[in-house]
Each structure stands twice: as C-alpha cells, then as structure tokens.
C-alpha positions in Angstrom: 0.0 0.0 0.0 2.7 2.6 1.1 5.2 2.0 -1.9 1.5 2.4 -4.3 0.9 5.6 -2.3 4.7 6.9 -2.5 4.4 6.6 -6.2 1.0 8.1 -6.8 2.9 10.8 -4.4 5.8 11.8 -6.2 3.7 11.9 -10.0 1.1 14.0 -8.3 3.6 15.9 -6.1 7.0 15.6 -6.4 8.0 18.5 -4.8 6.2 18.0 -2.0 7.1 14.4 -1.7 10.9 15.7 -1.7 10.1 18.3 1.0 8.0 15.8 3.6 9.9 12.7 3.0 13.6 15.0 2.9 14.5 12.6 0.3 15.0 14.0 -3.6 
C-alpha cells in the first residue's frame, strides 16, 4: 500500500514528496 501511495505521491507531487519525506 505505502510504496503504491509513494508513487502516486511523487507523480502527483513531487516537490512536496521531496520536502516531507527529505529525500530528492
């Protein structure tokens, strides 16, 4: 579920994803 919902995360909002998760 989490790696399906880190995916759909950084397509919809990789920026954010890089901010929150402090991973880029």
């Amino acid at each position: 579920f989490m790696g399906g919902l880190i995916k759909a995360a950084t397509k919809a909002l990789p920026a954010a994803f890089c901010a929150i998760t402090k991973k880029c």
